[in-house]
C-alpha positions in Angstrom: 62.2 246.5 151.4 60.7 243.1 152.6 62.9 240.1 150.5 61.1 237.3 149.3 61.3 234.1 150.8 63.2 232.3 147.8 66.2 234.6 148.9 66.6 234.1 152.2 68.5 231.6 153.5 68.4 229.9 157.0 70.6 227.3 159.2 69.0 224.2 159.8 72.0 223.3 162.3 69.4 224.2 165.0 65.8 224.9 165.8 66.4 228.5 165.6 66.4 228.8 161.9 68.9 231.9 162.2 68.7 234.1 159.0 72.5 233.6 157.3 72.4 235.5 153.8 71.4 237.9 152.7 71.3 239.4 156.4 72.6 237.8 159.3 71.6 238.3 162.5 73.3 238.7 165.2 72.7 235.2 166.9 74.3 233.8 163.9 77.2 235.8 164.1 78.3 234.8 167.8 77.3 230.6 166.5 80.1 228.7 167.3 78.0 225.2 165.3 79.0 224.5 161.7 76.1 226.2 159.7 73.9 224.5 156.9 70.8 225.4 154.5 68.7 224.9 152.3 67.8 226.8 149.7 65.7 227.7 148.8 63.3 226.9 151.6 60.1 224.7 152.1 61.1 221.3 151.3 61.0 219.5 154.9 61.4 216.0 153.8 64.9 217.2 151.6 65.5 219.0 155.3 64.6 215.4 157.3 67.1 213.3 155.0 69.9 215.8 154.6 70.0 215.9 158.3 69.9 212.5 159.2 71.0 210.7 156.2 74.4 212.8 156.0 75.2 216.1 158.8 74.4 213.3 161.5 76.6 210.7 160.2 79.5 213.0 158.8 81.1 216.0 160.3 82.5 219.2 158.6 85.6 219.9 158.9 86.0 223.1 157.3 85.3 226.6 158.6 82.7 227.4 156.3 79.4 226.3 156.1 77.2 224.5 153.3 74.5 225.1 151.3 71.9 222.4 149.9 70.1 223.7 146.4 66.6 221.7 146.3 67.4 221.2 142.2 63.7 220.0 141.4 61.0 221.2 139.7 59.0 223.5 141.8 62.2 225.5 142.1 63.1 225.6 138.0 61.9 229.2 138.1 64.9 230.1 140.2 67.4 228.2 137.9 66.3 230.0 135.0 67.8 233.2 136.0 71.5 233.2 135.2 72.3 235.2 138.5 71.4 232.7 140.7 74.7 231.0 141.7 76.7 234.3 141.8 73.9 235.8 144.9 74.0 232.3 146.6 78.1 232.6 146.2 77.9 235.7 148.2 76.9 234.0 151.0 80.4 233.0 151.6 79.0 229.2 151.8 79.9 226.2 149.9 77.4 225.6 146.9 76.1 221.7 146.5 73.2 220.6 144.6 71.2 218.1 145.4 69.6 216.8 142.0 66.3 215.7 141.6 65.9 212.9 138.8 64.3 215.1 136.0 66.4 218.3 136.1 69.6 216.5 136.6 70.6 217.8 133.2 70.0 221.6 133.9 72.2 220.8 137.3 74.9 219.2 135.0 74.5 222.4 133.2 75.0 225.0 136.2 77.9 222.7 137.3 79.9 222.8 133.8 78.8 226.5 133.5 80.3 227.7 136.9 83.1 227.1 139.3 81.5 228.2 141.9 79.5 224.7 142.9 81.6 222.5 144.7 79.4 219.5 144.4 76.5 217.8 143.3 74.1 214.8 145.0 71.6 213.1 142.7 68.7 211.4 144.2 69.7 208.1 143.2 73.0 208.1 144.1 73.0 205.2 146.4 73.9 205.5 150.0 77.5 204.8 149.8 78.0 207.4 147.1 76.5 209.9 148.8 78.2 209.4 151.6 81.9 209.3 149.7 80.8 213.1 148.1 80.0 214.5 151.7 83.2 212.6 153.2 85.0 214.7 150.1 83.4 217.6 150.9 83.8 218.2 154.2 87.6 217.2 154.2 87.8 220.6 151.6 87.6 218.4 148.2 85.3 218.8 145.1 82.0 216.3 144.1 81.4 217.6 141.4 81.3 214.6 138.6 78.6 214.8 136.2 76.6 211.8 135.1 73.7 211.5 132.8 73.0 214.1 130.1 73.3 218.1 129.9 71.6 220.7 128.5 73.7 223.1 125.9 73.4 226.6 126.2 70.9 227.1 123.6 68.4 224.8 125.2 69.2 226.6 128.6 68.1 229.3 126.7 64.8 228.6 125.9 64.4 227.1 128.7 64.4 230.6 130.7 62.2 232.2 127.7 59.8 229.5 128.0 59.7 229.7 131.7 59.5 234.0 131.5 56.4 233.1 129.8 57.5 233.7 125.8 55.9 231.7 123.2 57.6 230.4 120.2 56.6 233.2 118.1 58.2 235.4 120.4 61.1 233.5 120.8 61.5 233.6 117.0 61.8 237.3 116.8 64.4 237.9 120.4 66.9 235.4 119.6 66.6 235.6 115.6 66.1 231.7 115.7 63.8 230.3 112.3 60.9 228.7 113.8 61.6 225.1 112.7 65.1 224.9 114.7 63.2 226.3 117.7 61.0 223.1 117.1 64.0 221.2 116.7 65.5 222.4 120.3 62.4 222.2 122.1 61.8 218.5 121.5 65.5 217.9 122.2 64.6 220.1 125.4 62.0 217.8 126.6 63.5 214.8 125.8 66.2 215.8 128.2 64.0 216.7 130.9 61.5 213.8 130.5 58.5 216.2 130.3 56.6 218.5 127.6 57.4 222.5 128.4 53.5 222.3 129.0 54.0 219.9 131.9 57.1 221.1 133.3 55.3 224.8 133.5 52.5 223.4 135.0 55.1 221.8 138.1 57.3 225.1 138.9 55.8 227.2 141.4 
């Protein structure tokens, strides 16, 4: 069965892109270079400045590799589904996001949600500070401070129905919600995000 591109994930230590999780192949196996990904795949100007900005100028000490979440829009899709962290976990890789501006508060919510993550970058985290969270890293310790707002569980939750495609009608009648608190969330939702559901739809891919 042919896996979709969105679950793969691929070392960007080299130009050989070797194929890490779910299968590895046999190249990567026999690799004596630190590995690193992104995931999911597709976004070469996060690729350019994660690999110049920090591998170049920091080195890994650790056996195990690292893997890079793109935490922005086009990708909400993939954050909606609850499994997510678990399959990338599997990988045997270390789990950092790296947090666009606007979903910073469903990152915070993945990183109070799960142990799993061991850190978390947000795009304006100034040079310095990014650097101190990969120096911690690398050296085997957790970046995983939150800052700015989160979202609570029942706005993660409509947050997957509306992304699924459920309208508020629908949403009235799965989670047993009255109609005027799903209003209530939803605004609260968007506020926290910095973008109607209408917009934010219209940017995942």
């Amino acid at each position: 069965m042919k896996r979709s591109p969105s679950q793969s994930v691929r070392c960007i230590s080299c130009e050989l892109s070797c194929q890490l999780f779910p299968d590895t192949v046999v190249r990567a196996s026999y690799c004596h270079r630190a590995t690193f990904a992104i995931w999911p795949e597709g976004n070469s100007f996060l690729q350019k400045g994660i690999i110049e900005k920090l591998l170049l100028n920091n080195q890994n000490h650790l056996s195990r590799g690292f893997i890079f979440v793109d935490f922005s829009f086009p990708n909400l899709r993939l954050f909606a589904d609850p499994q997510w962290v678990d399959r990338l976990a599997y990988s045997g890789m270390y789990i950092v996001l790296i947090a666009d501006r606007n979903l910073a508060p469903l990152a915070n919510y993945w990183l109070s949600k799960s142990n799993k993550i061991q850190g978390i970058i947000y795009s304006d985290d100034d040079d310095e500070v990014q650097h101190q969270k990969i120096r911690r890293l690398f050296t085997g310790h957790l970046a995983n401070s939150k800052r700015g707002r989160t979202l609570n569980y029942t706005e993660m939750i409509l947050l997957k129905r509306f992304v699924s495609g459920k309208s508020i009608q629908q949403i009235t009648k799965i989670d047993n919600i009255d109609i005027k608190k799903i209003y209530v969330y939803k605004l609260r939702l968007e506020d926290k995000l910095g973008h109607s559901i209408h917009q934010i739809l219209s940017n995942i891919l």
